[in-house]
GUMITOR-266920 format. One record per atom (N, C-alpha, C): residue number from 1; residue in one letter; atom name; x, y, z. Coordinates in steps of 0.001 Angstrom, whole numbers, plus 500000, padded with zeros to 6 digits. Example, Ala and Ser with C-alpha at 12.3 -4.5 7.8 and 13.67 -1.06 7.14 Angstrom:
REM GUMITOR-266920
REC  doba  keza  kedo      xx      yy      zz
REC     1     a     N  513190  494310  507800
REC     1     a    CA  512300  495500  507800
REC     1     a     C  513200  496700  507800
REC     2     s     N  512850  497750  507080
REC     2     s    CA  513670  498940  507140
REC     2     s     C  512900  500030  507870
This chain:
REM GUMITOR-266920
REC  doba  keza  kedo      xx      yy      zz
REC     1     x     N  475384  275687  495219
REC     1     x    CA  474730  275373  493975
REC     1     x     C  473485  274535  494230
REC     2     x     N  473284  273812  495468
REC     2     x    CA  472408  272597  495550
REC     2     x     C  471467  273670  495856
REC     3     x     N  471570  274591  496666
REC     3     x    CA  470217  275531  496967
REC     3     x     C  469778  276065  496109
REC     4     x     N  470581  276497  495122
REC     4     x    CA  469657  277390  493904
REC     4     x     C  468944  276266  493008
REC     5     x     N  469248  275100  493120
REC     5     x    CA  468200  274211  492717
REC     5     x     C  467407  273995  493435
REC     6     x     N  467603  274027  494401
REC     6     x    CA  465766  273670  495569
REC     6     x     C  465428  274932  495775
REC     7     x     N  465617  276243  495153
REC     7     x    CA  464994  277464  495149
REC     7     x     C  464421  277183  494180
REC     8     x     N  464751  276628  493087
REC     8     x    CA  464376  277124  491115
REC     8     x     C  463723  275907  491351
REC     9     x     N  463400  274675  491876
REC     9     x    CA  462257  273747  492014
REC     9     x     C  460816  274009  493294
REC    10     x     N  461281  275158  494078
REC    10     x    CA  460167  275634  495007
REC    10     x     C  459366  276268  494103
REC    11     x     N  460224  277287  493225
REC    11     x    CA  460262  278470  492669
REC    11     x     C  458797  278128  491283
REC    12     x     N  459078  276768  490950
REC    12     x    CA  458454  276434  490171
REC    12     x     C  456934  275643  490707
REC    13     x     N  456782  275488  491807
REC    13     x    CA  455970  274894  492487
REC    13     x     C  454875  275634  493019
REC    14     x     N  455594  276607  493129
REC    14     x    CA  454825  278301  494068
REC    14     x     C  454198  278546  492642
REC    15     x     N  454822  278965  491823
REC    15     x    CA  454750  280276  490274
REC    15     x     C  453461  279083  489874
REC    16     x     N  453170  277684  489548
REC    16     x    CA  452598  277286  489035
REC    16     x     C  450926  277468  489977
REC    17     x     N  451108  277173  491031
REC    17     x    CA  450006  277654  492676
REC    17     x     C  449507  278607  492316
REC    18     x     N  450279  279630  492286
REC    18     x    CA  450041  281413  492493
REC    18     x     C  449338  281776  490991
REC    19     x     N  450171  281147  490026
REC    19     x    CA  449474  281538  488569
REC    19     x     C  448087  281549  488406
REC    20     x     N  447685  279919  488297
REC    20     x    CA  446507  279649  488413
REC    20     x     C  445763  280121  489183
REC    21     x     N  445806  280227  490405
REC    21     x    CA  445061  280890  491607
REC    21     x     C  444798  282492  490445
REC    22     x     N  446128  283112  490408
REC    22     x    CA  445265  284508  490036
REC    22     x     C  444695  284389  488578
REC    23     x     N  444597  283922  487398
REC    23     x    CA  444321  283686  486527
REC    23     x     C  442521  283156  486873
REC    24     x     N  442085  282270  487407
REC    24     x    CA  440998  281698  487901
REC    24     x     C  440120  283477  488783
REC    25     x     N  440934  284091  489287
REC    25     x    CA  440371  284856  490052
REC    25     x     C  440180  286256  488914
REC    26     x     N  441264  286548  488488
REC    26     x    CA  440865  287448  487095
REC    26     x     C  439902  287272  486182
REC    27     x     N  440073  285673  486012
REC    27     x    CA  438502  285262  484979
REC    27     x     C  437496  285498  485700
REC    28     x     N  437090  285529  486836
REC    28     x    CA  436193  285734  487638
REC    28     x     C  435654  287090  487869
REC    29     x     N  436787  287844  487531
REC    29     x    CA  436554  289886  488170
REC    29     x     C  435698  289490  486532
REC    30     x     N  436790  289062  485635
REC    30     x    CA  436137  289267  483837
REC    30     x     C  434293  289130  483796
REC    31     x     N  434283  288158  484532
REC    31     x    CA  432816  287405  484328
REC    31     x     C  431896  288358  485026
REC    32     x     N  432288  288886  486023
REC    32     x    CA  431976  290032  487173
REC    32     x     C  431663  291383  485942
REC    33     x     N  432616  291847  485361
REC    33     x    CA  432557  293039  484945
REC    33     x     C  432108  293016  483856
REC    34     x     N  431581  291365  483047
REC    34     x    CA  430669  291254  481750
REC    34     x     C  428993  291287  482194
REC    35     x     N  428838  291178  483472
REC    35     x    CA  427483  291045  484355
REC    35     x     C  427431  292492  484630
REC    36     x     N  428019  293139  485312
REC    36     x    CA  427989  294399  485667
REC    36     x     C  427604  295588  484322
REC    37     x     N  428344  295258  483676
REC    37     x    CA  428211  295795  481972
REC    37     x     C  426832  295653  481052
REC    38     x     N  426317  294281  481303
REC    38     x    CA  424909  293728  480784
REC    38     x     C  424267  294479  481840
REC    39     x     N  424041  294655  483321
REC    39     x    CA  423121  295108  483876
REC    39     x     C  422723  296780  483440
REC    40     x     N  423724  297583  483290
REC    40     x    CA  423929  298929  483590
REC    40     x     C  423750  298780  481739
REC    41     x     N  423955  298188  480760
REC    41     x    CA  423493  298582  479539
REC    41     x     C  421615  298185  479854
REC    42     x     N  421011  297286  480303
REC    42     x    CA  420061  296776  480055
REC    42     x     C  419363  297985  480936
REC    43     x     N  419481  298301  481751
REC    43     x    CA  418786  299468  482339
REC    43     x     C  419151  300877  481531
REC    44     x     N  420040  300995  480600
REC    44     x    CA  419977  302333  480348
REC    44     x     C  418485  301995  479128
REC    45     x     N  419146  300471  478665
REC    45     x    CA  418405  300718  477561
REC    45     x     C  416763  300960  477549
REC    46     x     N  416112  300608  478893
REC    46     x    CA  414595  301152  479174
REC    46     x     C  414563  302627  479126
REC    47     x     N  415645  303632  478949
REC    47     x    CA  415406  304706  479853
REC    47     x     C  415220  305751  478400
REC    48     x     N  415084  307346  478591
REC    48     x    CA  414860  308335  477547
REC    48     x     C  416038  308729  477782
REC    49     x     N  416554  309445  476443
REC    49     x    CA  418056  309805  476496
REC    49     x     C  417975  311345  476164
REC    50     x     N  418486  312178  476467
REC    50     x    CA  418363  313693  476296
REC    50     x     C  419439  314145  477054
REC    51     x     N  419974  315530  476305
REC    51     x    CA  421228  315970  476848
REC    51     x     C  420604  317307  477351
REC    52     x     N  421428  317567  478727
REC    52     x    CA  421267  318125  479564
REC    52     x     C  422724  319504  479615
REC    53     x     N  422116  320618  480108
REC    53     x    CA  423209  321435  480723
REC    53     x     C  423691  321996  481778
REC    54     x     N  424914  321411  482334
REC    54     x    CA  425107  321655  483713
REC    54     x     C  424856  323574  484027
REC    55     x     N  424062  323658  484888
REC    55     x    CA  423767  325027  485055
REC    55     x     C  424833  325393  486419
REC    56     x     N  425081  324937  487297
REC    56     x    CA  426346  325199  488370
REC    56     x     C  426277  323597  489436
REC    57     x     N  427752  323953  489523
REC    57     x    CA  427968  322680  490803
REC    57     x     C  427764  323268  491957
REC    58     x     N  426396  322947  492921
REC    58     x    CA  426217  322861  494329
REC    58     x     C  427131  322509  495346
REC    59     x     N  427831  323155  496098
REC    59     x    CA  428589  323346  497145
REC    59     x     C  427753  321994  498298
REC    60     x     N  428254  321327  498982
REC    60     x    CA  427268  320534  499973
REC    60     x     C  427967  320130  500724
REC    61     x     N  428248  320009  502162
REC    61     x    CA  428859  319650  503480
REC    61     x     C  428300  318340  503439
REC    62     x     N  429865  317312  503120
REC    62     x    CA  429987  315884  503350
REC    62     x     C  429214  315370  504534
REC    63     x     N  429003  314201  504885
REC    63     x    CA  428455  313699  506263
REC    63     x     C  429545  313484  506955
REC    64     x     N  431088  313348  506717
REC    64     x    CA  431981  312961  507004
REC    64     x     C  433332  314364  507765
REC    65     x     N  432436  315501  507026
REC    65     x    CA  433195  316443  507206
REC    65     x     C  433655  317199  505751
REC    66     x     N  434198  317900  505521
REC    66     x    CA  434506  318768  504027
REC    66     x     C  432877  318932  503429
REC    67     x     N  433553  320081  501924
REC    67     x    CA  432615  319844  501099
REC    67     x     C  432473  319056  499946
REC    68     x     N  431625  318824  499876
REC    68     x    CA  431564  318303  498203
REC    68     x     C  430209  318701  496871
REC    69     x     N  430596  318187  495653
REC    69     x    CA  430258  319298  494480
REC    69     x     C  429104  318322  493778
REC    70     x     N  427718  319154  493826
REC    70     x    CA  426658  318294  492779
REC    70     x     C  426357  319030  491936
REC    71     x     N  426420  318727  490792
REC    71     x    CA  425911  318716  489490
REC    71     x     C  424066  319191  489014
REC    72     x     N  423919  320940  489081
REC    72     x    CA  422514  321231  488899
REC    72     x     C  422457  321297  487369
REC    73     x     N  421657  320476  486883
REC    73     x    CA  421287  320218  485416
REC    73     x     C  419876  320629  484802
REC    74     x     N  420004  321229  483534
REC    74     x    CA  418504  321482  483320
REC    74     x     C  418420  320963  482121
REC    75     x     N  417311  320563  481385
REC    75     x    CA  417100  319847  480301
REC    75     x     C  415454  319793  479979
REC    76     x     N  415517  320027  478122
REC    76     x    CA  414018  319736  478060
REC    76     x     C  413536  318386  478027
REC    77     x     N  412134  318209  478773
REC    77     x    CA  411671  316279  478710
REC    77     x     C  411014  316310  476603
REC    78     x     N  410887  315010  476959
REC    78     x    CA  410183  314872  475668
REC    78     x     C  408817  315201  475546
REC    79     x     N  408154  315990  476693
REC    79     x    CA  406595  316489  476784
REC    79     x     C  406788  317974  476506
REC    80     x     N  408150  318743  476260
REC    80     x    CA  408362  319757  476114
REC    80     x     C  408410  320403  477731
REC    81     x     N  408369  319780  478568
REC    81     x    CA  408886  320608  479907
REC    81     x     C  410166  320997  480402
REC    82     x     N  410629  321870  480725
REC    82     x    CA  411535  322420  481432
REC    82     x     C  412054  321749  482258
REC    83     x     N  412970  320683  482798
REC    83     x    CA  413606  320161  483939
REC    83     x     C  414539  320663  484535
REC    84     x     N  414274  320787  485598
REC    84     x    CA  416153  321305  486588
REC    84     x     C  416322  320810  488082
REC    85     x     N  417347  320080  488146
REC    85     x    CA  417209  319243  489104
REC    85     x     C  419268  319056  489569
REC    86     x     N  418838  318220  490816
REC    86     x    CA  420581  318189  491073
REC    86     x     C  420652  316584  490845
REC    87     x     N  421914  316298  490088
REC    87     x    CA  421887  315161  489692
REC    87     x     C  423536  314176  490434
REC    88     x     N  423140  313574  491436
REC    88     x    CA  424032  313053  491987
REC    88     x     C  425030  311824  491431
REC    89     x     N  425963  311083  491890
REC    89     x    CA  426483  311559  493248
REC    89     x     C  427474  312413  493369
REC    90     x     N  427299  313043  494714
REC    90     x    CA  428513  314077  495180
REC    90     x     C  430048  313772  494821
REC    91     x     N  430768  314926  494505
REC    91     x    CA  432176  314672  494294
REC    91     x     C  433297  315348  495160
REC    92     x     N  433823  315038  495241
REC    92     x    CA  434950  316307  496131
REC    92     x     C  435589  317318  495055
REC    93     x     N  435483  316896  494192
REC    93     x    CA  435646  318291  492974
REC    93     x     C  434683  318483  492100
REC    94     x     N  434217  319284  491362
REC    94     x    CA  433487  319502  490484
REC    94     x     C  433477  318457  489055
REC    95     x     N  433030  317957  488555
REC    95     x    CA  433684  316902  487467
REC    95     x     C  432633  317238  486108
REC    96     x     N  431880  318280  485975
REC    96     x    CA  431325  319203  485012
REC    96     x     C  431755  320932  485125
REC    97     x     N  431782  321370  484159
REC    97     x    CA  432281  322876  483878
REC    97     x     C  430613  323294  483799
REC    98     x     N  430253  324572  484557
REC    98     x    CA  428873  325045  484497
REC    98     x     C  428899  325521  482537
REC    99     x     N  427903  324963  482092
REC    99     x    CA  427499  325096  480634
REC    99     x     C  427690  324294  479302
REC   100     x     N  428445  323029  480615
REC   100     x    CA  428647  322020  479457
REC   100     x     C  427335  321356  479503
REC   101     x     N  427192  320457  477817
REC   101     x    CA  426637  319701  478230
REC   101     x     C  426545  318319  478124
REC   102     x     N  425671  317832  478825
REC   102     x    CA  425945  316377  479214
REC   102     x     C  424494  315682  479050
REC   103     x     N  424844  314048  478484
REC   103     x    CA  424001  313109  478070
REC   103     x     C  423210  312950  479392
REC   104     x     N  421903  312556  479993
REC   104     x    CA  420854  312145  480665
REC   104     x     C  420195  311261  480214
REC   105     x     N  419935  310268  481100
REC   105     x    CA  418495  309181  480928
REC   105     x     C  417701  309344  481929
REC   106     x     N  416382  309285  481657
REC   106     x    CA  415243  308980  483030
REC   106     x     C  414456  308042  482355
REC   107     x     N  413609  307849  482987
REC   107     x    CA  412105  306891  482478
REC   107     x     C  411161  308072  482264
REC   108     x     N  410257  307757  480904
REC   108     x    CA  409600  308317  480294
REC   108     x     C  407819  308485  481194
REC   109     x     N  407787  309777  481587
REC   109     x    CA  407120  310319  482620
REC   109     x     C  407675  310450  484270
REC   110     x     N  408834  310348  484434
REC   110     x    CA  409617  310920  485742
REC   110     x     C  410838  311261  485231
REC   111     x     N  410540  312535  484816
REC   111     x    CA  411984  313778  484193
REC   111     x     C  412503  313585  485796
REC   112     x     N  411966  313902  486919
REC   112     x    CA  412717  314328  487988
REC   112     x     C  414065  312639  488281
REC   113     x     N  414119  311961  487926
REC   113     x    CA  414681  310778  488113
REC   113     x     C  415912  310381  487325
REC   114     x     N  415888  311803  486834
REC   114     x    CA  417029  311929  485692
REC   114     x     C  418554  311566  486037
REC   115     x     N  419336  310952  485376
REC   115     x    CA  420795  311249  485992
REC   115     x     C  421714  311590  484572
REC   116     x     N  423012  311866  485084
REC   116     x    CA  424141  311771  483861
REC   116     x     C  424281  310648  483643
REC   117     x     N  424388  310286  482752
REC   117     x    CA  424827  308863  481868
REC   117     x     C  425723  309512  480641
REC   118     x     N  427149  309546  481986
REC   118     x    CA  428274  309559  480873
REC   118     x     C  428887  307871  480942
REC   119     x     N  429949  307626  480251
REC   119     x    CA  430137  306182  480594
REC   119     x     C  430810  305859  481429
REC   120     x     N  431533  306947  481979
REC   120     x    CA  432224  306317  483041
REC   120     x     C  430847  306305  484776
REC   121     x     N  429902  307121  484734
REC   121     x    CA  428735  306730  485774
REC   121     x     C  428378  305379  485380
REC   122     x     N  427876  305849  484160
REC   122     x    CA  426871  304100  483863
REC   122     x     C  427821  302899  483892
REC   123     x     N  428714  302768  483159
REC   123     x    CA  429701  301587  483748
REC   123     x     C  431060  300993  484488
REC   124     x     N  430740  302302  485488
REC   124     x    CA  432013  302501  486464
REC   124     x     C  432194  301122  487149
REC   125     x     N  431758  300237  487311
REC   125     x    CA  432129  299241  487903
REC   125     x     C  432460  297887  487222
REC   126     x     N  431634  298026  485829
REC   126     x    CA  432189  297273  484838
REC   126     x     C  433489  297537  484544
REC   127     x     N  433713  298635  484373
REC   127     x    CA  434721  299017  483841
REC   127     x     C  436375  298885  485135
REC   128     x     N  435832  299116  486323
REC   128     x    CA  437156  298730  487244
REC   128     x     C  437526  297378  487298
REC   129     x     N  436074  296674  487656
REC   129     x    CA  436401  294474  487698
REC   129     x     C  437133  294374  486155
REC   130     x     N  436676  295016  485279
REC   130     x    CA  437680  294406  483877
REC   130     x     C  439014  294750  484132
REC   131     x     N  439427  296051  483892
REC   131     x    CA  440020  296790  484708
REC   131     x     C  441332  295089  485382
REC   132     x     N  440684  294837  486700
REC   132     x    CA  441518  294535  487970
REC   132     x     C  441491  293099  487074
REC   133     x     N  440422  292291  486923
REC   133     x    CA  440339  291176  485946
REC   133     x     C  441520  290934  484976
REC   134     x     N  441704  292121  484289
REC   134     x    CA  442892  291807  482925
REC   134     x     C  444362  291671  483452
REC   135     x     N  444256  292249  484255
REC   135     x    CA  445833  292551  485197
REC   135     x     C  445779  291476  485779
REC   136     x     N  444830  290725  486939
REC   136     x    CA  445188  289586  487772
REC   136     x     C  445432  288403  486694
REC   137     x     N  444842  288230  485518
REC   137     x    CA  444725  287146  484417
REC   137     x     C  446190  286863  484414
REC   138     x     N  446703  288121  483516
REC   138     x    CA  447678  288078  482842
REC   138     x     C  448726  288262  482996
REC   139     x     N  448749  288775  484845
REC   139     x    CA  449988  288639  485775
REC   139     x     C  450197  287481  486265
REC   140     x     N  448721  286265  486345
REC   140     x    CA  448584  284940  486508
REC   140     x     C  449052  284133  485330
REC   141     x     N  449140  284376  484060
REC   141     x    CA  449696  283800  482926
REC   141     x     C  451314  284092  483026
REC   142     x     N  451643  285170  483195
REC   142     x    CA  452990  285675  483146
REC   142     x     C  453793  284922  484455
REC   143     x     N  452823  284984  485376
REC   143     x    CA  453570  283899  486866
REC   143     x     C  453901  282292  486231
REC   144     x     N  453136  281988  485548
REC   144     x    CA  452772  280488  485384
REC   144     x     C  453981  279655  484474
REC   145     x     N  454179  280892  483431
REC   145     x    CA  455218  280920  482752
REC   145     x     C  456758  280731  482985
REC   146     x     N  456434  281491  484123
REC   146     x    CA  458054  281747  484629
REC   146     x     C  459083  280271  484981
């Protein structure tokens, strides 16, 4: 019996350590993925927005070995020109159906600079640090508790 009290008083010594520690480090991914989020909105927001149609995914030999799949898109600019271009990055699967279509931004006079701006491109990294952030928080609250 004397050990399960100097377990359930370690127990409480550790959980209070470990809590805080991840709670402090989750607020941190949070603060991470509210920066990441402001950057990638503040740059879309300079850019021209026009939807584009995937015309076929390009086949392309990895640097690593295999293939992988880019995204050829065509779209009119706002000067009335014709654009068609491959719009990266590479995937190991295709992640557009040829004829869908899909949102684009460039800067106004370089159509060729175009990309997809769906939301998971534009705030893929905001979106994982929140993501890993909410979980370390609140697995750090739930430790702390215990």
């Amino acid at each position: 019996m004397k050990l399960l009290v100097r377990l359930r008083a370690a127990w409480t010594k550790v959980s209070v350590l470990v809590g805080t520690v991840l709670v402090r480090i989750g607020g941190l991914l949070l603060v991470l993925a509210l920066g990441f989020a402001g950057h990638s909105w503040e740059w879309a927001r300079h850019r021209v927005r026009s939807e584009a149609t995937v015309v076929e995914n390009v086949a392309q030999f990895a640097p690593g070995g295999g293939v992988v799949y880019v995204p050829r898109i065509r779209f009119r600019a706002g000067n009335g020109e014709l654009v068609q271009l491959l719009s990266g990055p590479a995937k190991d699967d295709p992640e557009f159906d040829p004829g869908e279509i899909v949102p684009v931004l460039y800067r106004a006079g370089d159509e060729k600079d175009a990309v997809i701006a769906t939301v998971w491109r534009l705030y893929f990294w905001a979106i994982l640090f929140a993501i890993a952030g909410t979980v370390l928080f609140d697995v750090g609250l739930v430790i702390k508790r215990l």
